[in-house]
C-alpha positions in Angstrom: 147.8 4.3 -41.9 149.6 2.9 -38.8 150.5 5.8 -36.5 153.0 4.2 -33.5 151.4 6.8 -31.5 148.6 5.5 -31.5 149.9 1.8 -29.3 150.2 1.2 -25.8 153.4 1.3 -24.1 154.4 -1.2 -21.8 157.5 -2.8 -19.7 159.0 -5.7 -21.4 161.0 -8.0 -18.7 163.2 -11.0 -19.9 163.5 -13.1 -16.8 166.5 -14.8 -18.8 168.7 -12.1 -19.3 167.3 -9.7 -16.6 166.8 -7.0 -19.6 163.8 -4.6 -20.2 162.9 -2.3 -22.6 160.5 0.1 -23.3 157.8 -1.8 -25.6 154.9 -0.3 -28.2 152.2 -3.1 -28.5 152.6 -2.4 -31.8 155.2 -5.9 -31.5 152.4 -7.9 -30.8 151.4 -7.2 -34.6 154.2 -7.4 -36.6 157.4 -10.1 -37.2 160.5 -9.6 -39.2 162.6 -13.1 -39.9 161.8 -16.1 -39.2 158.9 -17.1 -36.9 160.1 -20.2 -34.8 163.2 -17.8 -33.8 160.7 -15.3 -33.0 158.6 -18.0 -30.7 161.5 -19.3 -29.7 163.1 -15.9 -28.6 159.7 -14.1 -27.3 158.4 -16.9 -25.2 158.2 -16.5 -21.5 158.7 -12.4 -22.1 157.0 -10.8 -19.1 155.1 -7.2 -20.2 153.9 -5.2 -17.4 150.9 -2.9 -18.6 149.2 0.6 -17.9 146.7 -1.2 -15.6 149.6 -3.2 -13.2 148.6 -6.6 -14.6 151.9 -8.7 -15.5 151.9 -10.6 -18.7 153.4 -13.6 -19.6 153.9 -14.2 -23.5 152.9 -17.9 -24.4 152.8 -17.8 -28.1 153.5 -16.2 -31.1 151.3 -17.2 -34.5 151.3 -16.1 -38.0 148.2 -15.0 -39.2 149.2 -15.8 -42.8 150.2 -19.4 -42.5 149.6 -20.2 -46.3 152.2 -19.9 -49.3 152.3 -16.2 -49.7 152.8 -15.4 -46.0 155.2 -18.2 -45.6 157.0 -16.7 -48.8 157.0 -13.1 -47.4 158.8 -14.4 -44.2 161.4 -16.4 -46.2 162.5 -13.5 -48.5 162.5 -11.7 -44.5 159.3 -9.1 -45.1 157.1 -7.9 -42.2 154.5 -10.0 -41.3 151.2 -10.0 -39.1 151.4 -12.1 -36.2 149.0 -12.7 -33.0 150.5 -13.4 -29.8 148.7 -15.2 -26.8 149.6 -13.2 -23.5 147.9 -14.7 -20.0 148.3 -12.7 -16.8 150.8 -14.3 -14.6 150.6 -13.7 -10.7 152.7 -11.2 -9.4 154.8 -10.8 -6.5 155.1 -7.0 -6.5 158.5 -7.5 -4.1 160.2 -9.4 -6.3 158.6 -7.2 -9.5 160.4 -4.6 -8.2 163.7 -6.0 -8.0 163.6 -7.5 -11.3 162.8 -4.0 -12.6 165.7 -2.4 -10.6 168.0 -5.1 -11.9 167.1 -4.1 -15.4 167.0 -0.4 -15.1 170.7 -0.9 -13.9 171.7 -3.3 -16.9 169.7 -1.0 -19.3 171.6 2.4 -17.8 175.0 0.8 -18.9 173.9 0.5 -22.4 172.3 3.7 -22.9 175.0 5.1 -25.5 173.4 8.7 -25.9 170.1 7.5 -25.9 168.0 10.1 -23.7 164.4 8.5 -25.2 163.4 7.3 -21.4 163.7 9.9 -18.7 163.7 8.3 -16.0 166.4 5.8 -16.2 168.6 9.5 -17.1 168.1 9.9 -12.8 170.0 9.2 -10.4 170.3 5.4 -9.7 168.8 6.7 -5.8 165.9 8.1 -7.0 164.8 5.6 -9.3 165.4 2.9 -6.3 163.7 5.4 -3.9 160.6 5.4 -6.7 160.4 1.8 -7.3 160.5 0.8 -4.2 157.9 3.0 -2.9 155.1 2.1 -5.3 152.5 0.3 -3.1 151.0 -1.7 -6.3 152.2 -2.5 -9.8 149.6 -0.2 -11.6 151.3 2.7 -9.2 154.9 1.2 -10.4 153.9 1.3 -13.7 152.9 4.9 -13.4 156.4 5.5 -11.7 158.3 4.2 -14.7 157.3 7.1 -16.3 157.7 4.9 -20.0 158.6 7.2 -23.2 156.0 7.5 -25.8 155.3 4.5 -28.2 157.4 6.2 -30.9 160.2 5.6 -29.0 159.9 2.2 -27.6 161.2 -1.2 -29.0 158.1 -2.7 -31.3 159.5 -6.0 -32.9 159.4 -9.3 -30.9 
């Protein structure tokens, strides 16, 4: 049985939008729809992990490419996927304002939702915190992510 509890949590950043969310690694398994929207969508994600190491998302593959899997994702079941993630160099400056930028969009969106504690603090503190972490895996730790449970985990 697949327990979301039992995934990693991470920061997803969308250097598009400036967005980020909360993610369970339990995305990097699963697609809903169609899968060149999800490619199409997913690539150039950034996820920041429990260890400070940014990710960039390059790919997303299904791992059933044959007639039943391609049947399942027409008829819009869930569907196993891979995704190919390389470590992108980080510029922990400018990591920090993309975060900030985020946290701010993602605060004015929040509609009730009380999932991540630390975006629920005073927009002072959470500038104070992010901008005193001295390295991404102590920025990370500052985030203070909610459990996996609670975290976005579709692409």
């Amino acid at each position: 049985m697949t327990r979301l509890e039992d995934f990693d949590v991470l920061l997803m950043l969308d250097p598009r939008s400036g967005d980020l969310f909360p993610f369970s690694s339990h995305g990097f398994k699963v697609g809903t729809g169609r899968l060149s929207r999800i490619s199409s969508r997913s690539r150039g994600l950034l996820f920041l992990d429990q260890n400070g190491r940014l990710l960039e998302l390059t790919s997303v593959n299904d791992i059933r490419p044959d007639l039943w899997g391609r049947l399942h994702r027409f008829f819009g079941g869930a569907y196993s996927i891979s995704v190919s993630l390389i470590e992108k160099p980080t510029d922990l400056d400018q990591l920090k304002e993309m975060i900030l930028t985020g946290i701010i969009r993602y605060k004015e969106y929040l509609d009730g939702d009380d999932s991540w504690s630390f975006v629920l603090l005073p927009i002072d503190h959470i500038k104070k915190a992010i901008r005193d972490a001295k390295d991404t895996k102590s920025l990370f730790e500052r985030l203070d992510l909610p459990d996996a449970v609670d975290c976005l985990d579709l692409l």
